[in-house]
C-alpha positions in Angstrom: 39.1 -1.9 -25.1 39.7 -5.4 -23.1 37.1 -7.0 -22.3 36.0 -7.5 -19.1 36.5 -10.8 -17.1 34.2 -12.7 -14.8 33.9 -12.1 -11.0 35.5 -14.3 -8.7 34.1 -15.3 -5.6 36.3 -12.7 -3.6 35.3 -9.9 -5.6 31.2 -10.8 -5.5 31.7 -10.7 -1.7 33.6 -7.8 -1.2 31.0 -6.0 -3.9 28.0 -7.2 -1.8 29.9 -5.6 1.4 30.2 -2.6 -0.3 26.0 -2.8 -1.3 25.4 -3.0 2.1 27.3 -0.6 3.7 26.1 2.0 0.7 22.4 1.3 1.1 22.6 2.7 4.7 23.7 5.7 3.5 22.4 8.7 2.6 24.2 9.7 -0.1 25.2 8.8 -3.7 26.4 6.1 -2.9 23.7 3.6 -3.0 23.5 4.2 -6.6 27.0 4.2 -7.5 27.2 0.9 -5.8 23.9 0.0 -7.3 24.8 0.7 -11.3 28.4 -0.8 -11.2 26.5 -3.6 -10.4 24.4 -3.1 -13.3 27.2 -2.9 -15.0 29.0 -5.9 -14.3 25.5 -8.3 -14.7 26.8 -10.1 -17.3 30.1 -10.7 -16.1 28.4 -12.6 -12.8 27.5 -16.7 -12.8 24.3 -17.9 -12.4 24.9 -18.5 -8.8 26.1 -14.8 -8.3 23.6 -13.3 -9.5 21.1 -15.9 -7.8 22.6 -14.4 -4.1 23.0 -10.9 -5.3 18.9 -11.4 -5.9 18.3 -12.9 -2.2 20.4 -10.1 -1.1 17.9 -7.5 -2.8 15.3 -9.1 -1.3 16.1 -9.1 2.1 17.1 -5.6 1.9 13.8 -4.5 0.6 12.0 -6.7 2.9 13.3 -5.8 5.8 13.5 -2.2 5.4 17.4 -1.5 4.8 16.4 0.9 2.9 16.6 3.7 4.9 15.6 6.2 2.0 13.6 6.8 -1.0 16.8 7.1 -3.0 18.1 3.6 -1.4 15.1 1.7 -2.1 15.2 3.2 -6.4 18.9 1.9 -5.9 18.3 -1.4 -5.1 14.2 -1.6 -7.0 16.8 -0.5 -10.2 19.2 -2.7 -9.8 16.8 -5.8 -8.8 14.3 -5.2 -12.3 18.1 -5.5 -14.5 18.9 -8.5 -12.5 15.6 -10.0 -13.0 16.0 -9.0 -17.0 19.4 -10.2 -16.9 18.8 -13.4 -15.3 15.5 -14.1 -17.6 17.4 -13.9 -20.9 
């Protein structure tokens, strides 16, 4: 299997577009969104994953949320970023 390759700045930006249109969603596809994300921790710079974590937080501050199933989307996705970012 290749490995994977960083994220460019387009891609980061067009994956935080897609977090924010899936978090006002009820459906699936908060978490979809939520674990690719998860997924692809590693392969995100320091800065990356420093704006992906502002972005959590104003989502979860300011109620985007807009169901239980959003906010365990993005409360998941925020604890691996917070482990990811720590090691």
């Amino acid at each position: 299997m290749a490995a994977k390759q960083k994220i460019n700045h387009t891609e980061m930006t067009v994956l935080v577009f897609a977090l924010r249109y899936a978090v006002g969603r009820r459906t699936y596809a908060p978490a979809l969104v939520c674990d690719f994300l998860k997924d692809r921790l590693s392969d995100m710079t320091d800065d990356q994953k420093q704006s992906l974590a502002a972005e959590l937080d104003l989502m979860l501050k300011y109620g985007y949320c807009i169901d239980d199933l959003s906010e365990g989307a993005v409360n998941g996705l925020y604890e691996a970023l917070r482990r990811e970012y720590v090691r």
